[in-house]
C-alpha positions in Angstrom: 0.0 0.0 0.0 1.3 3.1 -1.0 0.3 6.2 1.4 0.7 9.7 -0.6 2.2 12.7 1.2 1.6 16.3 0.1 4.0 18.4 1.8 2.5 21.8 2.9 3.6 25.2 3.4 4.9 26.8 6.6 1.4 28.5 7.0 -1.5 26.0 7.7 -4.2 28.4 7.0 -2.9 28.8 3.7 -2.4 25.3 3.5 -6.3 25.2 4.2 -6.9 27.5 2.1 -8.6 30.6 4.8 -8.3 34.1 2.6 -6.6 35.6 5.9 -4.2 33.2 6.3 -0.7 35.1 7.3 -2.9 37.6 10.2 -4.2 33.9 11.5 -1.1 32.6 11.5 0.3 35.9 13.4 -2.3 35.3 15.9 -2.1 31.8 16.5 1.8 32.8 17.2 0.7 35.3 19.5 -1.6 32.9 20.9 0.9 30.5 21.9 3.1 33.2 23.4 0.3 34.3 25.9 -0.1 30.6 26.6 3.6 30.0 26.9 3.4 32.6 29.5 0.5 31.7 31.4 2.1 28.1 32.2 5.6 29.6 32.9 4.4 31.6 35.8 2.0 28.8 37.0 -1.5 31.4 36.7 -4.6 30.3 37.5 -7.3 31.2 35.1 -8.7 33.1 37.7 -5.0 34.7 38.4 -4.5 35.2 34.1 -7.9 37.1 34.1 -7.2 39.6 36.8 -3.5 40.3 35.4 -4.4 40.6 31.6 -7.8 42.4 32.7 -9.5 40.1 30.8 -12.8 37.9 31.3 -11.9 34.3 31.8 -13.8 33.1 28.9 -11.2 35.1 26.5 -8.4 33.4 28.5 -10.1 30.6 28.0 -10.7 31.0 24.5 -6.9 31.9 22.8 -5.6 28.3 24.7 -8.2 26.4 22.8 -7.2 28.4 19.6 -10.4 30.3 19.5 -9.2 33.5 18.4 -10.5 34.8 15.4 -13.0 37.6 17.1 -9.8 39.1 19.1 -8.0 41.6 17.1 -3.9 41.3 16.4 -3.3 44.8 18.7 -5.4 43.1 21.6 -3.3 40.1 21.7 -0.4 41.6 21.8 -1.5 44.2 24.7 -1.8 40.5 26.3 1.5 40.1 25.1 2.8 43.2 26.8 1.2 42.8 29.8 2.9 39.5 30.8 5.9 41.1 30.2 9.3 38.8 29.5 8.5 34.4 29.8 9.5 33.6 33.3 9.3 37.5 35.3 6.7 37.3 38.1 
């Protein structure tokens, strides 16, 4: 049995074939960075909410990849507002 492979590009959204496929894959970058952050200082969701002055349901939201209603500039005042990975 012979299994075919297609080999994709380095955007999946393009590979998928979503008309907004670089700013998705911006966010889903910036996504993983506020994630990446939240583990690395060990918040709560409760804890993530109150420091990103955010509802939990956002929070919540962005680590299941459910991020196309926040804008590009939001996410990265999140970004901003953790500050460097690892500073508590």
């Amino acid at each position: 049995m012979t299994v075919a492979i297609e080999v994709g590009s380095t955007n999946v959204y393009a590979d998928l074939g979503y008309a907004d496929a670089a700013q998705m894959q911006r966010k889903a970058s910036l996504a993983a960075e506020i994630i990446r952050d939240i583990k690395a200082r060990h918040l709560t969701p409760n804890a993530a909410s109150e420091l990103l002055a955010i509802d939990q349901t956002e929070i919540s939201r962005i680590t299941r990849g459910q991020f196309r209603g926040m804008s590009e500039v939001k996410m990265l005042e999140l970004v901003a507002k953790l500050g460097p990975a690892g500073v508590q």
